[in-house]
N, C-alpha and C positions, 0 to 999 in steps of 0.2 A: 484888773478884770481876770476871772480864771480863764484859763486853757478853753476850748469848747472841743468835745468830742460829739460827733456826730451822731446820737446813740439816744432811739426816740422808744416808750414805752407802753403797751397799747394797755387799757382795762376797761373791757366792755359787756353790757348784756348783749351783744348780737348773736352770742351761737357761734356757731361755724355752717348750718343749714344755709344760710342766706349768704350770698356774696360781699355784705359790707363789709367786714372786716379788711378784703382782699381790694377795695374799691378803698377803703382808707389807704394802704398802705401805696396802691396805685400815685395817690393821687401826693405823697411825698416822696415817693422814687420819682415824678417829674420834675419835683421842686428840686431835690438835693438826692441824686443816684447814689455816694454815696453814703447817704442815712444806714445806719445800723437800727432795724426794727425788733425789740423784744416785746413778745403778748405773754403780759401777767397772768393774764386771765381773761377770757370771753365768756365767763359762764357765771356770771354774776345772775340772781333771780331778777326777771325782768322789772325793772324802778325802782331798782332795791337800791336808792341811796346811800344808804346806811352801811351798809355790806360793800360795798365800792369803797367808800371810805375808809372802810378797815380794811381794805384789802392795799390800796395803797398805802395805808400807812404803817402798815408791818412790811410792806416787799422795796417801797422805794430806797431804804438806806443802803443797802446791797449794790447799789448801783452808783457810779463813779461821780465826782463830781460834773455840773451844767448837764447832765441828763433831762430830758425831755419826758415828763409824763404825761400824758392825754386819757382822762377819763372821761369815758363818755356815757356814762346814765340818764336820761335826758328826757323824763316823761313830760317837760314843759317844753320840748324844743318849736321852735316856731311862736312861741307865746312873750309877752315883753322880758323875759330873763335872760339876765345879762351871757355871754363867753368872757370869760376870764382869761389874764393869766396871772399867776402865781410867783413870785419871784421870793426863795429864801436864799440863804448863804450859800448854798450847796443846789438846789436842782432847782429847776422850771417845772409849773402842771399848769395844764391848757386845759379847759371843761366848761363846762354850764356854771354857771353861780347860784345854785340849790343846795348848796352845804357840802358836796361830796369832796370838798377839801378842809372840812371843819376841823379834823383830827390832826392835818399837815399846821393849821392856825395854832395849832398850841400843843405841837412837839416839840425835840430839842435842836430841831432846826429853828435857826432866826427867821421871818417872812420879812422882809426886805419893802414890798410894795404889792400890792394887790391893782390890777388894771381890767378896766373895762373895755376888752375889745374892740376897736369902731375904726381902725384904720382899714376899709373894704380893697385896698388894693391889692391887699395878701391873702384875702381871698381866691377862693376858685370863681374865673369869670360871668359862669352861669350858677351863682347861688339858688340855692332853691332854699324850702321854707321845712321839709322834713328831716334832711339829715346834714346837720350842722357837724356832725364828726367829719365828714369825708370833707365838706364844702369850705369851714371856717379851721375846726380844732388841728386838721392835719396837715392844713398847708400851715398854719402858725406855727406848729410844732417845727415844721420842714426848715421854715423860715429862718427859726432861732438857731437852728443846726450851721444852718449858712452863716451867722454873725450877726442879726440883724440884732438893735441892740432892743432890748424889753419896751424902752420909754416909747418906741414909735408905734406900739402898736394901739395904746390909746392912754387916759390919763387917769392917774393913779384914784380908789375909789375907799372908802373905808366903809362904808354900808350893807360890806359883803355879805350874803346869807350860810350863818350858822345854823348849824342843828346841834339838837341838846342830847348827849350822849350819858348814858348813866354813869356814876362816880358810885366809888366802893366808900361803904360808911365802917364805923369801928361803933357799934350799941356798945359794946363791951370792951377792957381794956384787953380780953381775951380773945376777942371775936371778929372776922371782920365779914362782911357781908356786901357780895356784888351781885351779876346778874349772867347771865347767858346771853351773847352780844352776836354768838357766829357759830353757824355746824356745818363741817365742812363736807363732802361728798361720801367719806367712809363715817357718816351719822356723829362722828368724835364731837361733842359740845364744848367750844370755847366761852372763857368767862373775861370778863376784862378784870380778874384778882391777879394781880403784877408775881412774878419770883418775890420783887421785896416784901412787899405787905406778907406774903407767906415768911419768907424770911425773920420779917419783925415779929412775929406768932413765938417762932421758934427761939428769940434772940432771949423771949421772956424764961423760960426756963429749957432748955436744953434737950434736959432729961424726960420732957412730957410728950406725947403722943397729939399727932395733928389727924382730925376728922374733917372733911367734907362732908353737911348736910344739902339735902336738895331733897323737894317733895317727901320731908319726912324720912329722909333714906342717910344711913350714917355712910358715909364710902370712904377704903382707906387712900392714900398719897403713894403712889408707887414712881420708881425714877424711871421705867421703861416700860413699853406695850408687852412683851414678851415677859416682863417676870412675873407674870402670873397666867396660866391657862384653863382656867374656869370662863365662862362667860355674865360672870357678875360685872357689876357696874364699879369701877376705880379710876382715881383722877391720878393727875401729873402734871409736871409743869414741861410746857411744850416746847419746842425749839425756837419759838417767840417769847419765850417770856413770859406767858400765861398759864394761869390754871385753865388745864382740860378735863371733862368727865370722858372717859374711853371704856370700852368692853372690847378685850384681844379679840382682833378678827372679827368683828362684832360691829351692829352701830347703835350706840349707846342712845341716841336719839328716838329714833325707831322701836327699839324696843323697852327704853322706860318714860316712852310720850314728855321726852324731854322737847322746849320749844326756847326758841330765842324770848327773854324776856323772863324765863324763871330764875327764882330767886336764888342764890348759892350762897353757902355758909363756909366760913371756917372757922373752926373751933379747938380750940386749946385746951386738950383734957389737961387741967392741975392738979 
C-alpha cells in the first residue's frame, strides 16, 4: 500500500462570494485537523463539467502520491447520480459521476477501481440534499486521509459516466487538426493539439515552417509570450503541453471572437 499523506485537493465552481468553499474545508478539518488543503481552482464556469475535467487533469500530476482530489461540479446533485471515488496507481478523486473524471479514465495513470459511494456512515450526520461537497465528497475525502481503506466505502462499479472529449485528427499526412477545449482568464485559447503531434509535424521535414490556422487566420508558433510585442494573434506550446492561441498582454479570445469548440489547424508548409 503506498505511504498516505494527508494532502486533499479542492476544484470547484463555488466562487469565493459564497461560504462553501470555507464550509468544505470546515467540515474535513473536523474529520482529520491535520489534512493539508490545496484549492486548484474555485472559478470553474458554473456546470462546466468539461472544463473541471481539464482542469484536473492537467494540475493533479503535480501533486504527491495517495493525494485526495474532490471535484465538485455538480448540476445533478440531489438527483439519482451516483458520488464516486476514483482509485488509480497514484491518487484518489471524490465527485459526482457525470464525467468530470473522464480525462483521469484514460490517462497515463492506471484507475485501479471505480466505487459507488453508499457507505452513509462517513458521511456528515445531517446530509442534506443540495450540497453533496460539504456533506458526502469532503468528509470521504477527510476520511481516505485518515487510512480508511477505498473498498469500505461502497462497491466497485463499471458503468461509470463518461463524456466525449474531442480527438485531434491527421486529414493530411501534413496536417493535423483539433479543436479549442479551454480559455483561461487572460483570454489565451487552449487546444487539446499535444507538444507531440506538433512535434511529429516537424519530425517530417525539419527545415519547413509550421502555421496555425483558425477562422481562416494563418498564426505563427512562438516559444514565448514576450518575443513578440505586436498585439496580433500567435500560438505556442504552453507549460502543459498544449498548443495555445495568445496575443502578448492581450486576450486572444476576446479580441479575435475565438470560442471553445473552434476548429485549429496545423500545417506543414513543404
Amino acid at each position: 500500500m503506498l505511504t498516505r499523506m494527508p494532502l486533499i485537493t479542492l476544484t470547484t465552481d463555488f466562487g469565493y462570494k459564497d461560504p462553501f468553499v470555507g464550509m468544505m474545508k470546515g467540515a474535513i478539518f473536523n474529520i482529520n485537523p491535520s489534512a493539508l488543503i490545496v484549492d486548484i481552482t474555485h472559478d470553474i464556469n458554473p456546470y462546466n463539467i468539461r472544463e473541471a475535467a481539464i482542469a484536473v487533469d492537467v494540475s493533479h500530476s503535480f501533486f504527491p502520491p495517495t493525494t485526495v482530489h474532490v471535484v465538485v461540479v455538480d448540476p445533478g446533485v440531489g438527483s439519482n447520480r451516483r458520488p464516486i471515488l476514483v482509485v488509480t496507481d497514484q491518487h484518489y478523486f471524490v465527485g459526482p459521476d457525470n464525467g468530470v473524471f473522464s480525462l483521469i479514465y484514460t490517462s497515463n495513470s492506471r484507475t485501479l477501481d471505480v466505487r459507488h459511494i453508499i457507505s452513509e456512515h462517513y458521511f456528515l450526520p445531517q446530509k442534506g440534499s443540495t450540497f453533496h461537497g460539504r456533506d458526502i465528497f469532503a468528509p470521504v475525502a477527510a476520511w481516505l486521509t485518515k487510512g480508511i481503506e477505498s473498498a469500505k466505502f461502497g462497491d466497485i462499479i463499471t458503468d461509470y459516466v463518461t463524456l466525449p472529449f474531442p480527438s485531434v485528427s491527421m486529414p493530411t499526412k501534413t496536417t493535423h487538426e483539433g479543436e479549442v477545449i479551454y480559455i483561461d482568464r487572460f483570454g489565451n485559447a487552449i487546444t487539446n493539439i499535444k507538444s507531440s503531434e506538433v512535434d511529429a509535424l516537424y519530425s517530417i521535414n525539419p527545415e519547413a515552417k509550421l502555421r496555425v490556422l483558425i477562422k481562416g487566420k494563418r498564426v505563427e508558433i512562438k516559444n514565448y509570450y514576450s518575443q513578440v510585442s505586436d498585439k496580433e494573434l500567435y500560438a505556442l506550446i504552453n507549460s502543459s503541453g498544449y498548443l495555445e492561441l495568445f496575443v502578448y498582454r492581450g486576450n486572444a479570445a476576446g479580441e479575435f471572437n475565438i470560442k471553445t469548440g473552434d476548429t485549429v489547424g496545423v500545417i506543414l508548409n513543404v
